[in-house]
C-alpha positions as CSV (number, residue, x, y, z in Angstrom):
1,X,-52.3,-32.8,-2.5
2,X,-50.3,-31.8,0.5
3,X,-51.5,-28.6,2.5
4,X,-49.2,-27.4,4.9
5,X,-50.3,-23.4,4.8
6,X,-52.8,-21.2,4.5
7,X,-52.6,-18.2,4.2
8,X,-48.9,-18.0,5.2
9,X,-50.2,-19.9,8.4
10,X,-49.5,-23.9,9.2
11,X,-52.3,-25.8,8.7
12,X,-51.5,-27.5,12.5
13,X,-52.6,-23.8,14.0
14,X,-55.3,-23.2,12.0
15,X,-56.7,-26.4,13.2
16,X,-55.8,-25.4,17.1
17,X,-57.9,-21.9,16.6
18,X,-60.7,-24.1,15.2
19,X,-60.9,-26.6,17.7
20,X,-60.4,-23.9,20.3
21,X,-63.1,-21.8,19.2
22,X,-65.2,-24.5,18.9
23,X,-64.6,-25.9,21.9
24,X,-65.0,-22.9,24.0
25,X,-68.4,-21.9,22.6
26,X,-69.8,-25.2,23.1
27,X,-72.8,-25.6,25.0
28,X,-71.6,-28.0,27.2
29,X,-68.6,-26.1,28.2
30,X,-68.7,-25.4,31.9
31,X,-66.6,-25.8,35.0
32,X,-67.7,-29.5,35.9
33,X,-66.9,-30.9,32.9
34,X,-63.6,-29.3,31.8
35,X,-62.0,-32.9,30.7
36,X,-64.8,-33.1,28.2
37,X,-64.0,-29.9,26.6
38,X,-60.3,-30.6,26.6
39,X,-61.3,-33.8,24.9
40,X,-63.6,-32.0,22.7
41,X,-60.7,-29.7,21.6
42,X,-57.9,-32.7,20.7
43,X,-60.5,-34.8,19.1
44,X,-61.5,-31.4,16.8
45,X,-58.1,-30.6,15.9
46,X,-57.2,-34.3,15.0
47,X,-59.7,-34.4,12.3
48,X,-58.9,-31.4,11.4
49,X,-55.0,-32.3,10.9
50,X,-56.1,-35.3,9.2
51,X,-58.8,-33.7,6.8
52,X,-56.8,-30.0,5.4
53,X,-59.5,-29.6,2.8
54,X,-62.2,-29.3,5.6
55,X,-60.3,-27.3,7.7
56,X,-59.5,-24.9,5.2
57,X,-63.3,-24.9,4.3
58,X,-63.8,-23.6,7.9
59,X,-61.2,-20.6,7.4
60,X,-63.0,-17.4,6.2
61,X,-65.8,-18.3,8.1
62,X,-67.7,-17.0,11.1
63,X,-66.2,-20.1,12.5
64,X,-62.5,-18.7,11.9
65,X,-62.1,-15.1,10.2
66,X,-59.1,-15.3,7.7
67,X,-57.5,-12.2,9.3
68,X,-57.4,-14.3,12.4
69,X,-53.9,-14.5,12.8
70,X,-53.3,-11.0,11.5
71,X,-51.4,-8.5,14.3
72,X,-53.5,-6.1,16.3
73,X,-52.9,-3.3,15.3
């Protein structure tokens, strides 16, 4: 099965917001180590991108809120 969307949203930015908020809240996120985080982020979103079904899994989560792409109102 092919996943492109969800909710309306491409899989590809779902996985970016992941991997972003993931990330950022790590623990070893800090200004000496920047190219680790950066690395953390593009290895994230490459598993992501290569496994939908566990990225969607994440979506709805306190991980990633489904509305997350919603407009602020």
């Amino acid at each position: 099965m092919d996943i492109n969307e969800y909710y309306g949203i491409p899989l590809e930015s779902w996985a970016a917001a992941i991997a972003l908020r993931i990330s950022d809240e790590w623990e070893g996120n800090g200004f000496d180590n920047k190219e680790d985080v950066e690395l953390l982020r593009n290895c994230l979103e490459r598993a992501l991108l290569n496994s939908p079904q566990i990225c969607i899994e994440l979506i709805g989560t306190t991980i990633i809120e489904e509305t997350y792409f919603d407009p602020l109102n």
